[in-house]
C-alpha positions as CSV (number, residue, x, y, z in Angstrom):
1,X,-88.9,-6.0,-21.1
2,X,-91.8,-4.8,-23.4
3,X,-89.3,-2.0,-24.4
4,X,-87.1,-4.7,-26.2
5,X,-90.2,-6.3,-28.0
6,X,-91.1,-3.1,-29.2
7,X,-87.8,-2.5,-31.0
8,X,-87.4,-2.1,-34.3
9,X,-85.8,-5.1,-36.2
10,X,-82.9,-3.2,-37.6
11,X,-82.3,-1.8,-33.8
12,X,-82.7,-5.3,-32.5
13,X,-80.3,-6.9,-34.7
14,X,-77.7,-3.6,-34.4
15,X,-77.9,-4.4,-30.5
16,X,-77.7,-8.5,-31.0
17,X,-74.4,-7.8,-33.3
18,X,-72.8,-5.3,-30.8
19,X,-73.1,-7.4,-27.7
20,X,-71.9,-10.5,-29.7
21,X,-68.8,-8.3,-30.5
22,X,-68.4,-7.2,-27.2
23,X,-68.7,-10.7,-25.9
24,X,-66.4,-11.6,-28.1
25,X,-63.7,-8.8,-27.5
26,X,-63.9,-9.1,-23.6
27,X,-63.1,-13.1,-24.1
28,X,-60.2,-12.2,-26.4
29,X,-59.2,-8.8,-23.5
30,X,-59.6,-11.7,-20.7
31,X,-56.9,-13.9,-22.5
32,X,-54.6,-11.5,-23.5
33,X,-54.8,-10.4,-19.5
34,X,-53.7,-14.1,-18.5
35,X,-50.8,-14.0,-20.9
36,X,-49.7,-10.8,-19.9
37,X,-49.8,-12.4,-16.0
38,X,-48.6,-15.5,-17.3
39,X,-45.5,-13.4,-19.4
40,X,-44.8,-11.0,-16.0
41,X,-44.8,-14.4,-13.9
42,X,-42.1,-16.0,-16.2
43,X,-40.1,-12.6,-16.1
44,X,-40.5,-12.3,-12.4
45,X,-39.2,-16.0,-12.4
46,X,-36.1,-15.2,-14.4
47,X,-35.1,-12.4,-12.4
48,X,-34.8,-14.2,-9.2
49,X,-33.7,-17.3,-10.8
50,X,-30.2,-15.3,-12.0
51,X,-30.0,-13.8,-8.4
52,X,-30.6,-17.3,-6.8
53,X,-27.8,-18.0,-8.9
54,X,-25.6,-15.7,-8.2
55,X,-26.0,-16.2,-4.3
56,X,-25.2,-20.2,-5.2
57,X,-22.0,-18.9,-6.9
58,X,-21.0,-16.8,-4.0
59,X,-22.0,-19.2,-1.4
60,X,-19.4,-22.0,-3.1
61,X,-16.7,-19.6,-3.8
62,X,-17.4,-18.4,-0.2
63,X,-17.3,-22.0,1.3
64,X,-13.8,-22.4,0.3
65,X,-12.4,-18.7,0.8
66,X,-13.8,-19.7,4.6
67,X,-12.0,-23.6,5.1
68,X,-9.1,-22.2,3.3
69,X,-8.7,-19.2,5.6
70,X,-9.1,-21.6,8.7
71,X,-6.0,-23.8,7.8
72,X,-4.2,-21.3,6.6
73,X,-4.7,-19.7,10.8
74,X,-3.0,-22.9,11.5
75,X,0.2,-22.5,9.6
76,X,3.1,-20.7,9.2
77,X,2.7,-17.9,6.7
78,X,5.4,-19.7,4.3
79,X,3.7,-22.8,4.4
80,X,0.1,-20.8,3.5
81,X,1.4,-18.9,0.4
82,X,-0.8,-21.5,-2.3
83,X,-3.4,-21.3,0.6
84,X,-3.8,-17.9,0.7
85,X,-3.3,-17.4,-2.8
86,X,-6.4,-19.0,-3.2
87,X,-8.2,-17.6,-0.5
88,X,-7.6,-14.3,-2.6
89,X,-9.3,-15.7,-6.0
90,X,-12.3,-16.9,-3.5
91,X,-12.9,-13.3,-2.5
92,X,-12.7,-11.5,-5.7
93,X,-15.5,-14.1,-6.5
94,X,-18.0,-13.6,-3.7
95,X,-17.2,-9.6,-3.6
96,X,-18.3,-9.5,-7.2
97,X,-21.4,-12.0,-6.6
98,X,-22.6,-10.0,-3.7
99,X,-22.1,-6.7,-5.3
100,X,-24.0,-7.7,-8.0
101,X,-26.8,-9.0,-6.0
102,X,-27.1,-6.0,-3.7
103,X,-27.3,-3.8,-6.6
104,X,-30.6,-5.7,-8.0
105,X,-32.7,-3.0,-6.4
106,X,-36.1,-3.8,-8.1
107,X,-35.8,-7.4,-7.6
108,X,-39.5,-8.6,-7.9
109,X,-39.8,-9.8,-3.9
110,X,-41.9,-9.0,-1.2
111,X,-39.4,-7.8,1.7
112,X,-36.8,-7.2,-0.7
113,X,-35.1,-4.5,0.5
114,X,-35.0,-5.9,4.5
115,X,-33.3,-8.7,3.1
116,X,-31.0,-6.7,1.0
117,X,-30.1,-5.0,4.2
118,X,-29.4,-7.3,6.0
119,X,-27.1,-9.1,3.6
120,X,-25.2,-6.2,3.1
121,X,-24.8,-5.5,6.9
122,X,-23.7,-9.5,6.8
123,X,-20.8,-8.7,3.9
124,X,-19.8,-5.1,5.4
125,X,-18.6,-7.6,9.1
126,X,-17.2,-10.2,6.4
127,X,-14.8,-7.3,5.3
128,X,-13.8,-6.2,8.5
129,X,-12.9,-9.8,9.9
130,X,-11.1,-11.0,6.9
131,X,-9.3,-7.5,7.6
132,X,-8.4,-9.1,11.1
133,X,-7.5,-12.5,9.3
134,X,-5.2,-10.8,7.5
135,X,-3.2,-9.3,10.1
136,X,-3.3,-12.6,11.9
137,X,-2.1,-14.4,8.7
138,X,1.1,-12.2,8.1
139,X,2.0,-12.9,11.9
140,X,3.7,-16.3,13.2
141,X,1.4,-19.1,14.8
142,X,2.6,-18.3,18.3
143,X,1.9,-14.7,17.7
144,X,-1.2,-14.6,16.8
145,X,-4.5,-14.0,18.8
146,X,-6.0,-16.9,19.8
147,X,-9.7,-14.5,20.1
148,X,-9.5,-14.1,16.2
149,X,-8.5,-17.7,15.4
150,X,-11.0,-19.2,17.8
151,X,-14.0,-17.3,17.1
152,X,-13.3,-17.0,12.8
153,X,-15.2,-19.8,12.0
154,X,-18.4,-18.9,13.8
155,X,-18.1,-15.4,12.5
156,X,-17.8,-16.3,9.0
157,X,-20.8,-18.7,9.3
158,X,-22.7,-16.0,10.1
159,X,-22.3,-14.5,6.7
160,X,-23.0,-18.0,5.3
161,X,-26.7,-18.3,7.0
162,X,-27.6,-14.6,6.2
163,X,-26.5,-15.5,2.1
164,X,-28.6,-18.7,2.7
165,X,-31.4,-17.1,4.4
166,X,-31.5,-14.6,1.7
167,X,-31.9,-17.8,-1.2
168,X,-34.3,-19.7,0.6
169,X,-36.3,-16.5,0.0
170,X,-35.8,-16.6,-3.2
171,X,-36.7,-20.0,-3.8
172,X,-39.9,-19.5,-1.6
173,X,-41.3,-16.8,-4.0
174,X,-39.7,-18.4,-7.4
175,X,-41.9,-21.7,-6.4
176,X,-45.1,-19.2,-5.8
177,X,-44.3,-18.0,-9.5
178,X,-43.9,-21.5,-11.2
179,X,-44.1,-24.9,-9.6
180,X,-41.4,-26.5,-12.1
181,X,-38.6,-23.8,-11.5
182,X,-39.3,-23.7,-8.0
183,X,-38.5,-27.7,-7.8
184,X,-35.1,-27.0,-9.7
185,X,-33.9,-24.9,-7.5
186,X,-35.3,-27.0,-4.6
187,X,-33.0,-29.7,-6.4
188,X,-30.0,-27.5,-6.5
189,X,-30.7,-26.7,-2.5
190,X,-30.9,-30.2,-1.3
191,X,-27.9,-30.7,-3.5
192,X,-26.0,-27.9,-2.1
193,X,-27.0,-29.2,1.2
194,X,-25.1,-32.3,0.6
195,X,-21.8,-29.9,-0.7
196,X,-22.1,-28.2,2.7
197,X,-22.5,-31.4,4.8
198,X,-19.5,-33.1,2.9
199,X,-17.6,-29.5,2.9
200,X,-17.9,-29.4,6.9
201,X,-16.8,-32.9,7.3
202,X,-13.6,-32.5,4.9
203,X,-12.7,-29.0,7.0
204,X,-12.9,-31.0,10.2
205,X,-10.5,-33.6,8.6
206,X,-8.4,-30.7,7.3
207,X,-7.7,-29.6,10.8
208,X,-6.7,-32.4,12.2
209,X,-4.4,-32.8,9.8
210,X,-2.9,-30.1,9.9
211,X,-2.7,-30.5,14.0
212,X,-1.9,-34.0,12.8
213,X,-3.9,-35.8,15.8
214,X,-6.9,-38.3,15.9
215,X,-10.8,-37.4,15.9
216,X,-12.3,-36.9,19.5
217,X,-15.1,-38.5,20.4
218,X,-17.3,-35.9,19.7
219,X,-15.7,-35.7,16.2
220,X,-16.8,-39.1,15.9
221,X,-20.1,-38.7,15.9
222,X,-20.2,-35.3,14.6
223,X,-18.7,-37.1,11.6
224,X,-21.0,-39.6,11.5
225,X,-24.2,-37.5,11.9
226,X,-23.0,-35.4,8.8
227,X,-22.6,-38.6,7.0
228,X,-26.2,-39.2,7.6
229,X,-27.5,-35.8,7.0
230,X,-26.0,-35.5,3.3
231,X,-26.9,-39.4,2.5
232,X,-30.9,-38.0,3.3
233,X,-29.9,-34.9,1.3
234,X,-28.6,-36.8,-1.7
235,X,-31.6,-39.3,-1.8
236,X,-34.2,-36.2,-2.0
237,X,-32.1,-34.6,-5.0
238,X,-32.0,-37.6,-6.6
239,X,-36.2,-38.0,-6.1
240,X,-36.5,-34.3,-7.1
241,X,-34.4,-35.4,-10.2
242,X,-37.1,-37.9,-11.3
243,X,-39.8,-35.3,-11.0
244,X,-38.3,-32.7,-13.0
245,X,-37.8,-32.8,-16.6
246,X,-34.0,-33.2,-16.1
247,X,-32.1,-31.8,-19.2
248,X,-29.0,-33.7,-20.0
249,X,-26.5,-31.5,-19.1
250,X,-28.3,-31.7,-15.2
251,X,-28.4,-35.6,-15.6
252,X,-24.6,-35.6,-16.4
253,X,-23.7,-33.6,-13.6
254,X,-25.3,-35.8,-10.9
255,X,-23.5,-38.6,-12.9
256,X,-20.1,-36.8,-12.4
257,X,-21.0,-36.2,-8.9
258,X,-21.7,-39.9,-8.4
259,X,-18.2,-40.9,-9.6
260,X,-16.4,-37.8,-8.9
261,X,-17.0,-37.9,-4.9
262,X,-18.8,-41.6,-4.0
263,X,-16.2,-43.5,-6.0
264,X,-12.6,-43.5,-7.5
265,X,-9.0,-42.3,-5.7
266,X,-11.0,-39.5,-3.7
267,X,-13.2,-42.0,-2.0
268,X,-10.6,-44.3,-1.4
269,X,-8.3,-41.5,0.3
270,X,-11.6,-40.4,2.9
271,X,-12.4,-43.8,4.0
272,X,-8.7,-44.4,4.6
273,X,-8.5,-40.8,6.7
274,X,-11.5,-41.5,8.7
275,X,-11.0,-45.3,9.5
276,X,-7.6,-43.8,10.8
277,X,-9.2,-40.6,12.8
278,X,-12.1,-42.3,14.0
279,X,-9.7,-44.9,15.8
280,X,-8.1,-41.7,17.7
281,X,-4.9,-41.5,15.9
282,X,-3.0,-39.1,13.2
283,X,-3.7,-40.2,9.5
284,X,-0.8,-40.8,7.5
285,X,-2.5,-39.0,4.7
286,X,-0.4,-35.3,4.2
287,X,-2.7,-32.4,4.5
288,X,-1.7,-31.4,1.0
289,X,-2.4,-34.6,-0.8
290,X,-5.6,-34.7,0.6
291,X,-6.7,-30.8,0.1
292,X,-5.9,-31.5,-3.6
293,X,-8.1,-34.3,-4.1
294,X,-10.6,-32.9,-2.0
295,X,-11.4,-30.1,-4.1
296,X,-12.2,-31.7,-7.7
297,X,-14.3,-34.2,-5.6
298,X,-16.0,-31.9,-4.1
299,X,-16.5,-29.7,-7.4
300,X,-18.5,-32.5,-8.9
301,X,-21.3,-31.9,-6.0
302,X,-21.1,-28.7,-6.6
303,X,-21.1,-28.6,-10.3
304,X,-24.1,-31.1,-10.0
305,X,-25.8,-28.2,-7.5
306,X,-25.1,-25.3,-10.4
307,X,-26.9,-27.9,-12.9
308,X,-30.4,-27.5,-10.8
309,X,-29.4,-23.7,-11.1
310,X,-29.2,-24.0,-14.4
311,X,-31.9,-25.8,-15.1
312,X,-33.9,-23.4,-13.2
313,X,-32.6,-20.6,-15.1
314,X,-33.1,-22.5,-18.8
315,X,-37.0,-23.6,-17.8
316,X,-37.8,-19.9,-16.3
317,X,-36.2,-18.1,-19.4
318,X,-38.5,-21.2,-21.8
319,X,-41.8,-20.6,-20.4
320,X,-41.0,-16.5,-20.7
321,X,-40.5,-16.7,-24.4
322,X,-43.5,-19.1,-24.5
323,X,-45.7,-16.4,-22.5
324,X,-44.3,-13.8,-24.5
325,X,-45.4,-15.7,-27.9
326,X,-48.6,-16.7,-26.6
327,X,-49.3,-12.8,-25.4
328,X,-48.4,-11.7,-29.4
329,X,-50.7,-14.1,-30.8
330,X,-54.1,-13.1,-28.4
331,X,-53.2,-9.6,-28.9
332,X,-53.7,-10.0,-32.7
333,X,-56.7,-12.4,-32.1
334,X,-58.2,-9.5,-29.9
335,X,-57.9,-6.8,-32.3
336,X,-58.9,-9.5,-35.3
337,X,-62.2,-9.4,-32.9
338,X,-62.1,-5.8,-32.9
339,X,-62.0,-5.8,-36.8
340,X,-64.7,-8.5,-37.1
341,X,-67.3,-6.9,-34.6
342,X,-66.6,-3.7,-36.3
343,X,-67.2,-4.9,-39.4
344,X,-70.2,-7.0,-38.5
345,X,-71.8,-4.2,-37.2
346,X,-71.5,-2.2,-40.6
347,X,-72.0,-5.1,-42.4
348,X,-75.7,-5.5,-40.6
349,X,-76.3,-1.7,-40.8
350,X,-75.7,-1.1,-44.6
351,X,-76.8,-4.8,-45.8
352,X,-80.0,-5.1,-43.5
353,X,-81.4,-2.2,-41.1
354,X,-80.6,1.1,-43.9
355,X,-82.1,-1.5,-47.2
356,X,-85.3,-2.2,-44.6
357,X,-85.7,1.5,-43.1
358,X,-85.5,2.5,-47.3
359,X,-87.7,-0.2,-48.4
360,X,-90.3,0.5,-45.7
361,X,-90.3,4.2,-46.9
362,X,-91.4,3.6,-50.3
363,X,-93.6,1.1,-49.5
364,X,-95.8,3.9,-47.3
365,X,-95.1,6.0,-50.5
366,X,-96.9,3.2,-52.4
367,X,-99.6,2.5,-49.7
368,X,-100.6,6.3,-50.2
369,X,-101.0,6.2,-53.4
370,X,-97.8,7.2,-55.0
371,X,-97.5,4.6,-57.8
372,X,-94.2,6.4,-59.1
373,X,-92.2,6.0,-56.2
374,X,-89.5,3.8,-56.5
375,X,-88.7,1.1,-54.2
376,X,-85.1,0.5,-53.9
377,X,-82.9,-3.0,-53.9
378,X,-84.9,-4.5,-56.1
379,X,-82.1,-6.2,-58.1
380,X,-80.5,-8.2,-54.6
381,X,-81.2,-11.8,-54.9
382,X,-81.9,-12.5,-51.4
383,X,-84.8,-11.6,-49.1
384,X,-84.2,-8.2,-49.1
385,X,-84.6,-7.9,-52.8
386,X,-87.8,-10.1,-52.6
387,X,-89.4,-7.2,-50.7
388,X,-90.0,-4.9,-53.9
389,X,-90.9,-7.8,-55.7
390,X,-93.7,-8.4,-53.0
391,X,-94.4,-4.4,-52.6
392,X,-95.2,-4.0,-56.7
393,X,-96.9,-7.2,-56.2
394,X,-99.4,-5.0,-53.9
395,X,-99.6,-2.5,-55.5
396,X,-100.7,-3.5,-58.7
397,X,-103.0,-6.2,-57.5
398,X,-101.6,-9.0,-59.0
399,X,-101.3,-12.0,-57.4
400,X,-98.6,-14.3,-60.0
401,X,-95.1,-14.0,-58.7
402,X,-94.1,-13.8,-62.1
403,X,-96.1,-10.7,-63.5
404,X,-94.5,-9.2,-60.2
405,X,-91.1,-10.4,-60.9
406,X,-91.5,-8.7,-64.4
407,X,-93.1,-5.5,-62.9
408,X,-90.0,-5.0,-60.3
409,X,-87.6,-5.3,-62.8
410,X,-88.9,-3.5,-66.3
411,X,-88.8,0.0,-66.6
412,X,-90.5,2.7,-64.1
413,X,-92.9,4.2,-65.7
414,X,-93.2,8.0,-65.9
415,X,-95.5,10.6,-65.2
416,X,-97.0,10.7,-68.0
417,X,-98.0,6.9,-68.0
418,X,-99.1,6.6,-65.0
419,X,-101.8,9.5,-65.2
420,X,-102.9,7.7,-68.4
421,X,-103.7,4.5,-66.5
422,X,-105.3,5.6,-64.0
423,X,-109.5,5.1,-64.1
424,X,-112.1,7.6,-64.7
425,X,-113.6,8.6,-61.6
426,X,-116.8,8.3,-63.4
427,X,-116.3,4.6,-63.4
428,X,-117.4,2.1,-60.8
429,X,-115.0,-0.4,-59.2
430,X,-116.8,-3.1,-60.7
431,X,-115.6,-1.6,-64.3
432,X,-112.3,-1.5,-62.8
433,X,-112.6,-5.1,-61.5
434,X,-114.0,-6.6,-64.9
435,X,-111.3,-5.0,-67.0
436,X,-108.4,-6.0,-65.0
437,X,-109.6,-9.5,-65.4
C-alpha cells in the first residue's frame, strides 16, 4: 500500500486512467456478451419454432391421410376413389414435412438426435403399413384381412404419438429459450388438442355411418368424454390467448374457429348425427354429406392452431432482429470505449505526466544554478503553464506575480547576459540584498 503513495503523480494518474478504461471496456465486453446470448437464444428459438411447425403441418395432414384411410377400409374400392384420392395428397404432405424435419440435423436440442431416430423409425413402419393398406384397398371388403383393417388404426396412432412426442420437445426447450414463444406454441397445442379431440369424435361418427348403425354404449360415453376434454382444451387456449400479445391475424382465426365449427350448418348437422347415434339408431345423415362439411369445420380449428404457430414463429423471428440490432449497437459502444480509453490515456500522458516530468527537469536545472535553462510550456493557460511562471518566479526572487508573469514570457536571455548580471564574488549578500531592492 505505501508502494502506491510513493508513486509518481504522472504514474498515478496513467494507472487511475487505464483502470477507468478497462472498467469501462469490460462493462461495454459484459453487454455485448448478453446480446450475443440474447441474439443466439432468439436464433435458437427460430429454429425450432419452424420445425415445431412443420411437425404441426404433418401432424394435420397426417390426421386426415389416417381417418380417410380408415373409411376408405370400409368400402368398396369404387366407392373410395375421392377418398383415396385424398388420402394420396395427405401423404405427399406429411412425407415432405417429415423429410424435412429429419434432415434438420443441427437442430439446437438436447437429445436431438434420439428423438430424430426415433421419428424416423416411427415414419419408416408408417411406410410399410400404408404399403399393406394399399393392398387391402385395391381388394373387395369381403376379401380383405380383417388383421390389417382391425389393427390400422392403432398402428397409425403410433406414428401420431412419436410426431407429438417429438413437438412436445420442442416446445419444452423453445419455452426454456423465451417465455412468450413458448406460450404460443403452448396455445397452438392446447388448440391442436381440441382438433384431435373433435377429429376422434367425427372418425367415430364417420364409421358408423358408413356401417350405418347407432352408437354403443361405450360410444356414448366415449363421445361424451371427448366432448368434455376439447371444451377444457378450448377454454385454456382461449386464457393463453389473453396472455399473449395476440396479433390479428391469430385473433381472427380463433374467431373463424368459433363460427366455423361451434355454430352454423356444420354444428347443426353434428348435433343432429349424435342426438340420432346416441339414441342407438342409424343417422339419416349420408356419410358423404357429412365428410364434406366436416372438413372446412374442422379446418377452422385447425387454421386457428397454425395461427399460435405462426405467431410463435413472427414473435421468435422479432425478438432475433431485435437482439441482433441491440448486439450492433454495444459492439460499436465497446469499441467507442476502446477509442475513448485509448485516447484518454494519451491524452493524460502528453497533456499532463511528459509537460510535468519536462517541467520538473528544468526546474532542477534552475535549482542548480543554471539560470539559462529553459523551462518549457510556459505559454499554456492552465495549471501546467502556471508552473514556469512560479519556477522564474523562484528563481529570480521576486515575489509579484506580475514581474513573474513578464519574466516567463519576454525573451530568454543569452549567455552573454546572464554572465553580466551575475554579482562580484567580492560582494557581500547584503550588497546583493540592498541593490535588488
Amino acid at each position: 500500500m505505501s508502494g502506491i503513495f510513493q508513486m509518481r503523480l504522472g504514474a498515478m494518474l496513467s494507472v487511475l486512467v487505464g483502470v477507468l478504461a478497462l472498467a469501462l471496456v469490460a462493462l461495454c465486453a459484459w453487454s455485448v456478451n448478453e446480446r450475443y446470448e440474447a441474439l443466439t437464444s432468439a436464433q435458437h428459438a427460430v429454429a425450432l419454432s419452424n420445425t415445431d411447425k412443420r411437425l404441426f403441418i404433418a401432424l394435420q395432414a397426417f390426421r386426415y391421410e389416417r381417418g380417410d384411410t380408415s373409411s376408405a377400409l370400409k368400402m368398396e374400392p369404387a366407392d373410395a376413389t375421392t377418398i383415396t384420392a385424398s388420402v394420396r395428397n395427405r401423404r405427399a404432405t406429411v412425407d415432405g414435412e417429415v423429410q424435412a424435419v429429419l434432415a434438420a440435423t443441427d437442430l439446437p436440442l438436447a437429445g436431438w438426435p434420439q428423438a430424430s431416430a426415433k421419428l424416423k423409425a416411427a415414419y419408416d413402419a408408417l411406410v410399410a403399413l400404408r404399403a399393406r393398406a394399399d393392398g387391402e384397398l385395391a381388394k373387395p371388403v369381403k376379401a380383405r384381412d380383417a388383421a390389417v383393417t382391425s389393427t390400422f388404426l392403432p398402428a397409425m396412432t403410433a406414428f401420431m404419438k412419436t410426431v407429438e412426442e417429438t413437438s412436445d420437445l420442442i416446445e419444452e426447450r423453445v419455452a426454456e429459450e423465451d417465455a412468450e414463444v413458448g406460450n404460443y406454441l403452448f396455445g397452438r397445442k392446447m388448440m391442436w388438442e381440441v382438433r384431435s379431440a373433435y377429429g376422434q369424435l367425427a372418425l367415430n361418427i364417420l364409421n358408423v355411418l358408413v356401417e350405418k348403425r347407432g352408437f354403443t354404449p361405450a360410444e356414448v360415453n366415449e363421445a361424451g368424454a371427448i366432448k368434455a376434454r376439447a371444451n377444457a382444451y378450448w377454454e385454456t387456449a382461449h386464457d393463453i390467448l389473453k396472455v399473449v400479445h395476440a396479433l390479428p391475424a391469430l385473433q381472427s382465426a380463433v374467431q373463424g374457429a368459433e363460427s366455423g365449427y361451434f355454430s352454423g350448418t356444420f354444428a347443426t348437422m353434428q348435433a343432429s348425427a349424435l342426438a340420432d347415434l346416441s339414441a342407438g339408431k342409424p343417422s339419416s345423415i349420408p356419410y358423404p354429406e357429412f365428410r364434406a362439411t366436416l372438413t372446412p369445420a374442422l379446418d377452422t380449428i385447425s387454421a386457428a392452431a397454425a395461427a399460435f404457430a405462426d405467431g410463435a414463429i413472427a414473435i421468435a423471428e422479432q425478438q432475433r432482429a431485435q437482439a441482433a440490432f441491440a448486439l450492433i449497437v454495444f459492439c460499436g459502444l465497446m469499441l467507442l470505449a476502446l477509442v475513448i480509453s485509448v485516447g484518454g490515456i494519451f491524452l493524460v500522458r502528453t497533456r499532463v505526466t511528459r509537460p510535468i516530468a519536462r517541467i520538473t527537469a528544468a526546474m532542477e536545472a534552475v535549482s542548480g544554478g543554471d539560470l539559462a535553462a529553459e523551462i518549457p510550456y510556459s505559454g499554456r493557460k492552465d495549471e501546467i503553464g502556471e508552473m514556469p511562471m512560479r519556477s522564474r518566479c523562484s528563481a529570480t526572487g521576486s515575489r509579484k506575480p506580475s514581474e513573474c508573469v513578464k519574466s516567463a514570457s519576454r525573451p530568454r536571455p543569452g549567455p552573454a547576459r546572464i554572465a553580466s548580471r551575475r554579482w562580484p564574488r567580492s560582494q557581500t549578500v547584503s550588497t546583493r540584498r540592498s541593490a535588488r531592492s
